[in-house]
N, C-alpha and C positions, 0 to 999 in steps of 0.2 A: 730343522737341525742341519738341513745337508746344505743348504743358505751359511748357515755361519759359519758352518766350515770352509766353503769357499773362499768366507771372507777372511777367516784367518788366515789360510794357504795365500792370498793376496798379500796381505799384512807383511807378513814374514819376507816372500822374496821384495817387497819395498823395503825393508828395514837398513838396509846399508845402499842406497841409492843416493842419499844426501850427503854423505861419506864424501870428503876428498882423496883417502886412502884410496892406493889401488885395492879392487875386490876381485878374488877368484872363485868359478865357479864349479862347481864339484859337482859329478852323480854316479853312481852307480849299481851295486846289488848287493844283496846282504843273505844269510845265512845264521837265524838262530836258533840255538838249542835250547830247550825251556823245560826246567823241573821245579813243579810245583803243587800245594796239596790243593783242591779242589773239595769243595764243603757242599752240598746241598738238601733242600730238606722240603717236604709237600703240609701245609696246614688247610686242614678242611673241618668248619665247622669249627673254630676255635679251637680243632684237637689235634697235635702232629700226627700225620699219620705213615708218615715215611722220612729216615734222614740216611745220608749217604757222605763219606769220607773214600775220598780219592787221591792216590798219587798220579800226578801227569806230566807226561814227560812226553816233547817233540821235538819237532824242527818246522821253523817258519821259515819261511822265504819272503823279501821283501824291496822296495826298489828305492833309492832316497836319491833326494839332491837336494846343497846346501850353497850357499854364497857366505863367503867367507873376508875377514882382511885382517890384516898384520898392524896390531898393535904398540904403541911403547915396551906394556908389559907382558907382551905375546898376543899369539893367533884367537880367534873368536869369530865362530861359525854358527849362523842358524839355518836350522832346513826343515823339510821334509819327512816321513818314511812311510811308505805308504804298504799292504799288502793287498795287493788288487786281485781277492779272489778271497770265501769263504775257508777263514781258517779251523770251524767246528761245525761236525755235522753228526749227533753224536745221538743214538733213541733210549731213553732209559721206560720201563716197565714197573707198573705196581699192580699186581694183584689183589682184587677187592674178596672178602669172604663171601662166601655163597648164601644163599637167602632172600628173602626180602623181593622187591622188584626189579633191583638189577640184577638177581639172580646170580653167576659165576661170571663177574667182571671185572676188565682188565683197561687198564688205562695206561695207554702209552703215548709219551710226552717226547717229542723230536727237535731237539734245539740249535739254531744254526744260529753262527755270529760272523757278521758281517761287516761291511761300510769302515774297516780298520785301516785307520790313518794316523798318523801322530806328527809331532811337532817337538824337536829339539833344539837344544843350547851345549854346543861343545867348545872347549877352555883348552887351549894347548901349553903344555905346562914347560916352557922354557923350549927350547932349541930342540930338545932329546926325540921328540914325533912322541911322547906320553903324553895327554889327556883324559879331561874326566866330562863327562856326557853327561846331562840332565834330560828326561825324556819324556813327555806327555801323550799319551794314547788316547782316543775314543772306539767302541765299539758299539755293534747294533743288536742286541739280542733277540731273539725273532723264538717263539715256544707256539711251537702245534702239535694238538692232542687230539689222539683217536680212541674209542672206544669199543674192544671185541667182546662177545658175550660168548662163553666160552660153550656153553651147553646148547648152544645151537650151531658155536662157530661161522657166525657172521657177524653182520654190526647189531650191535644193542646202544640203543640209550641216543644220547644225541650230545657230541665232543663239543665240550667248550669250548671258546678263543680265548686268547690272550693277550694281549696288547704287547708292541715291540717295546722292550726298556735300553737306554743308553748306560755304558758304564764304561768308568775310567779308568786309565792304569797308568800307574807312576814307574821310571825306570830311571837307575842313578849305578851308573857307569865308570871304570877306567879302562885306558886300551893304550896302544903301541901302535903309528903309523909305520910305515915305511914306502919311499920312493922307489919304483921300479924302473923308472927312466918314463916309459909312456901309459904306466900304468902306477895305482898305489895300493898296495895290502894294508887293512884295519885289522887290528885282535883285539878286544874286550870280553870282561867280565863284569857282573853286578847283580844289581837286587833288584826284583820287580812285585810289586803290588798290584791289587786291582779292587777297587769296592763293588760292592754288593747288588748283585742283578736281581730285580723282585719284581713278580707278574702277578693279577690279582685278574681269576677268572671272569668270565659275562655271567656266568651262574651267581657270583658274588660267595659263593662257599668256598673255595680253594685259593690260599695264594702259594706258589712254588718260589725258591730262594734260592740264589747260588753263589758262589765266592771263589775266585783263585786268590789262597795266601802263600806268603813266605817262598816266593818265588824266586830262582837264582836262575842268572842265564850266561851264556858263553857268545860269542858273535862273530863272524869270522865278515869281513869285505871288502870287494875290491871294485876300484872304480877311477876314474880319471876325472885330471885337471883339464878344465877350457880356458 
């Protein structure tokens, strides 16, 4: 996976090299706010045994650059945006009934998402510096699960692995440039999507499931022309 993505990241900044248009190259840092509901849910043994509904709400940080040229019908930019550093580290807990031979067990599942890069297409909408952003994401979903036995308060039983799953995210944007002489200010807003992250244990009884929907974001960036 981390291969193709390279090879995309390649793709993209060759894409306006054949271009006799002058092309300019842009990069800078980015700043977003993200509210969105977040879905998740544990199936073991054919039976749900835990589901979870959340509002989420942050701030990413993130670095882009794009190569851009000026068109008959306007500006048209492809880039980058990459955030180079784990944007979720987050441990959720379910407590199993007492009984049986796992006795009072608790399983906690710690889920980090990583390798977050995307690739966009921005449309400059006449002379004004307004624009509308199309945005494609990848993420790495990585779930590790530990096991406490609570009646003796140490480890019981022996934690599952999980296999890392990929998942995507769609982001469709409009924003406001403006020139600052040696620098340039971006503001946007939009909607973001993301499909469905699902890991199926080595035990082969549990698989866990997770979802960011109906996502709206805010952007604020600034960066410069070469």
């Amino acid at each position: 996976m981390k291969t193709l993505k390279t090879i995309v990241i390649t793709l993209i900044f060759a894409g306006f090299t054949t271009l006799s248009h002058a092309v300019e190259f842009k990069a800078g840092i980015s700043v977003m706010g993200l509210s969105a509901d977040g879905q998740g849910k544990e199936v073991s043994r054919g039976v749900e045994t835990g589901a979870r509904t959340e509002s989420i709400e942050g701030a990413l940080g993130s670095i882009f650059a794009e190569i851009g040229v000026d068109l008959p019908f306007g500006g048209v930019a492809i880039g980058v945006d990459i955030m180079p550093y784990d944007i979720a580290d987050a441990a959720v807990s379910n407590k199993r009934s007492c009984g049986g031979s796992y006795n009072c067990q608790t399983n906690t599942a710690n889920v980090i998402v990583s390798d977050n890069m995307g690739a966009y297409l921005k449309l400059d909408i006449g002379d004004s510096g307004a624009y509308i952003k199309a945005m494609g994401t990848v993420h790495t979903v990585e779930v590790q699960e530990s096991i406490t036995n609570l009646s003796t308060a140490g480890t019981g039983g022996t934690a599952s692995s999980y296999p890392d799953d990929e998942i995507a995210g769609g982001h469709l944007s409009v924003g406001l440039e403006r020139d600052l002489g040696a620098f340039f200010v971006r503001g946007e807003v939009g909607m973001s999507e993301y499909t469905k992250a699902s890991s199926h244990s080595s035990s082969g009884r549990t698989t866990v499931t997770a979802q960011i929907k109906n996502g709206t974001h805010a952007k604020i960036s600034i960066g410069k022309a070469f």
